[in-house]
N, C-alpha and C positions, 0 to 999 in steps of 0.2 A: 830520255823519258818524255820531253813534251815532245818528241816528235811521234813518237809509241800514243800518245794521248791523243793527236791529231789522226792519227791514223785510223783508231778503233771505230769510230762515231763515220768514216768515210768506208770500212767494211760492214759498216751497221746500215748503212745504205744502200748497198748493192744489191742483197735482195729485194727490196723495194724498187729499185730502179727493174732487176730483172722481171720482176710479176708484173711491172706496169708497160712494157714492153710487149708483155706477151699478150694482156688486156688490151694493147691498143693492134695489133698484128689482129686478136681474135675478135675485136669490135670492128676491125674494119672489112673483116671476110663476112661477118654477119650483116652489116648494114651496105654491103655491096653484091649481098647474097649470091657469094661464093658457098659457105654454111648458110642451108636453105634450114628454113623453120624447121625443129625435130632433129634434126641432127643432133646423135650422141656423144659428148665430147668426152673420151677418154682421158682422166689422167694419167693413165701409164702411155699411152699413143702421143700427147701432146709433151710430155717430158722429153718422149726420143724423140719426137719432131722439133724442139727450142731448146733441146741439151739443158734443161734446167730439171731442177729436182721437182718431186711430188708436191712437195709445201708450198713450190712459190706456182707453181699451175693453180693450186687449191686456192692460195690465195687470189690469183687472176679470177677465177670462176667466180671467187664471193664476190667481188665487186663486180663484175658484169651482172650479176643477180641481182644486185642494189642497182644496178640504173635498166633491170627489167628483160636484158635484153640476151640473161640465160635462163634457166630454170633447173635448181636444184631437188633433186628426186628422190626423198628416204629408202635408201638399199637400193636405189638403181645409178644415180651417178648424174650427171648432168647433163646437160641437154640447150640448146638453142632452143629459145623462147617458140612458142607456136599458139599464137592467140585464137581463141574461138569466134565461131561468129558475133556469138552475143557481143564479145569483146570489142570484134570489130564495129561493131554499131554504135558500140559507145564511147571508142578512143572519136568517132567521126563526128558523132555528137559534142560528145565537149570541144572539138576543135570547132565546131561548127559555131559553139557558142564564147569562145574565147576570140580565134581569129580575126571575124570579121570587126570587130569593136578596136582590135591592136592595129590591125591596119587603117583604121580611122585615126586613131593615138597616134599613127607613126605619121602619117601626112603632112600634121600638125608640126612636125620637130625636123620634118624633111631637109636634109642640106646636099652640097651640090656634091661632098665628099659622099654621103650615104648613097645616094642616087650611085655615082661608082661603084660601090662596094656590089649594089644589087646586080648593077649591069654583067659584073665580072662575074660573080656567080651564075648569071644566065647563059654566059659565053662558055664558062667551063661545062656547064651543064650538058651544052650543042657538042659542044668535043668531044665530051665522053658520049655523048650518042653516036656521033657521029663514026668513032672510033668503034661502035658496038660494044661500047662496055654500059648498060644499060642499067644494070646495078649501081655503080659509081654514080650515073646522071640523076638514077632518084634519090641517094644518099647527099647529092649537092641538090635538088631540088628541095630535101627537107633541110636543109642549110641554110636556103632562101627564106624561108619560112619565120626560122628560127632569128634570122639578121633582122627581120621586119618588125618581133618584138623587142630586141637589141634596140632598134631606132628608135622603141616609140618609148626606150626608159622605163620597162614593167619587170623588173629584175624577178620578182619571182613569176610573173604568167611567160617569161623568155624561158626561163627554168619547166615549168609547165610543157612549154608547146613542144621542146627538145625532147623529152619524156615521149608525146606523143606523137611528135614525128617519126622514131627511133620506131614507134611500136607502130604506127602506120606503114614504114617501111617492110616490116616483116608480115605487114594484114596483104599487102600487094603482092610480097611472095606467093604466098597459100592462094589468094582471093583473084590475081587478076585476070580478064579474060580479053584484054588486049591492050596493046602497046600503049595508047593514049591513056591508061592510069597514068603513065609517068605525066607531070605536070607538064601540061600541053604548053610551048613558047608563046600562043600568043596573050594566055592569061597571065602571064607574067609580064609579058610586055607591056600589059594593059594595066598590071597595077604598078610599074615602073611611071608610064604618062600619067597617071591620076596620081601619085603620090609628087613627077615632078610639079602638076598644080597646086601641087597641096590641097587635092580635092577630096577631103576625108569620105564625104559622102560616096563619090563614083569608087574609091579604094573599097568602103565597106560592101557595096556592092558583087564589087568583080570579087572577090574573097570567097562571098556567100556562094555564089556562082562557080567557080573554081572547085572549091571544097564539096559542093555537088556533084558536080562532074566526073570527080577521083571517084565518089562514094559510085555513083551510077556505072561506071567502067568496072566496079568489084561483079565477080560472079559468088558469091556467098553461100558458101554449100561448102560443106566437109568433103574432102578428097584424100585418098593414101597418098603417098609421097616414099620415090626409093630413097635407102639408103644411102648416101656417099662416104665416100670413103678421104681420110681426113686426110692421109699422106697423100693423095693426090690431089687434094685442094692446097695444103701448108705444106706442104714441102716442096713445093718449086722450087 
């Protein structure tokens, strides 16, 4: 009997572990836009593609809708998130208006372990370019991002910027008109040297400047977008 006991609460587990599985498979095809914005995600197609049942897909989908990055559709079904322009002006504005003040914060708390943390992120980022997986490089470039609030100890504007990196990612999908939206190396490089001076000032700066430059690289105009097809993205 206690071993019956032990057991039920570790099969009460497994759909949870299965749904989060499938959440983190389907959050990382979208933020490496393999699933480009608008893409419709089928729950009978994604159940035969992860052999998991209907419930624990439905469940993956709610929570990708709680951090933005599906969009659930009354009588049509779900969908990969697809931000508008307006939107995009204004995920770039509040970053515009968060960022530059975190990376002044973070300067300030800079250590020589952090200064690492950034660097590797930037190497991984050159690999996956390098590699031509350009998706992957802007998904670790809003990572970057995301660490530099981490540094500067603003638990929820790190929670914030995650949010609106995740949804910057997919405005670049739709929005961009060349290669350089991805976060150009030498702006990063540049706020790697001014945070190793702990120069909050020159950090706030290159930020302001940075976050410019993504937004000037967007070509911001409504455009169709084909279909893809899911089995051929998940089911490798």
């Amino acid at each position: 009997m206690k071993t019956s006991g032990k057991n039920v609460p570790e099969r009460g587990r497994e759909p949870q572990r299965a749904s989060a599985r499938v959440e983190a498979s389907l959050s990382s095809a979208i933020h490496e836009h393999m699933l480009p914005p608008g893409t419709k995600l089928s729950e009978g197609e994604l159940s035969e593609i992860y052999g998991v049942s209907r419930t624990i897909v439905r469940s993956a989908l709610q929570s990708l809708s709680h951090s933005q990055l599906v969009d659930l559709k009354a009588n049509r079904g779900a969908f990969v998130a697809q931000p508008t322009v307006r939107e995009a002006r204004e995920v770039f504005e509040a970053r515009a208006l968060l960022e530059p003040r975190t990376a002044h914060s973070a300067a300030a708390r800079m250590t020589p372990d952090a200064i690492a943390r950034l660097e590797r992120h930037v190497e991984d980022e050159h690999t996956a370019l390098a590699a031509g997986e350009s998706g992957r490089a802007l998904h670790l470039s809003g990572q970057f991002h995301v660490e530099i609030a981490r540094i500067a100890d603003q638990t929820i504007i790190a929670s914030l910027i995650e949010q609106l990196t995740a949804r910057s990612s997919l405005i670049i999908a739709i929005y961009w008109r060349k290669q350089n939206a991805l976060c150009e190396k030498q702006a990063h490089h540049a706020l790697i040297d001014a945070f190793r001076a702990k120069n909050g000032e020159d950090a706030e700066e290159i930020m302001k400047g940075h976050l410019l430059d993504i937004l000037s690289a967007l070509d911001l105009r409504e455009r169709p977008r084909p279909e893809p097809e899911l089995k051929a993205i998940l089911g490798r």
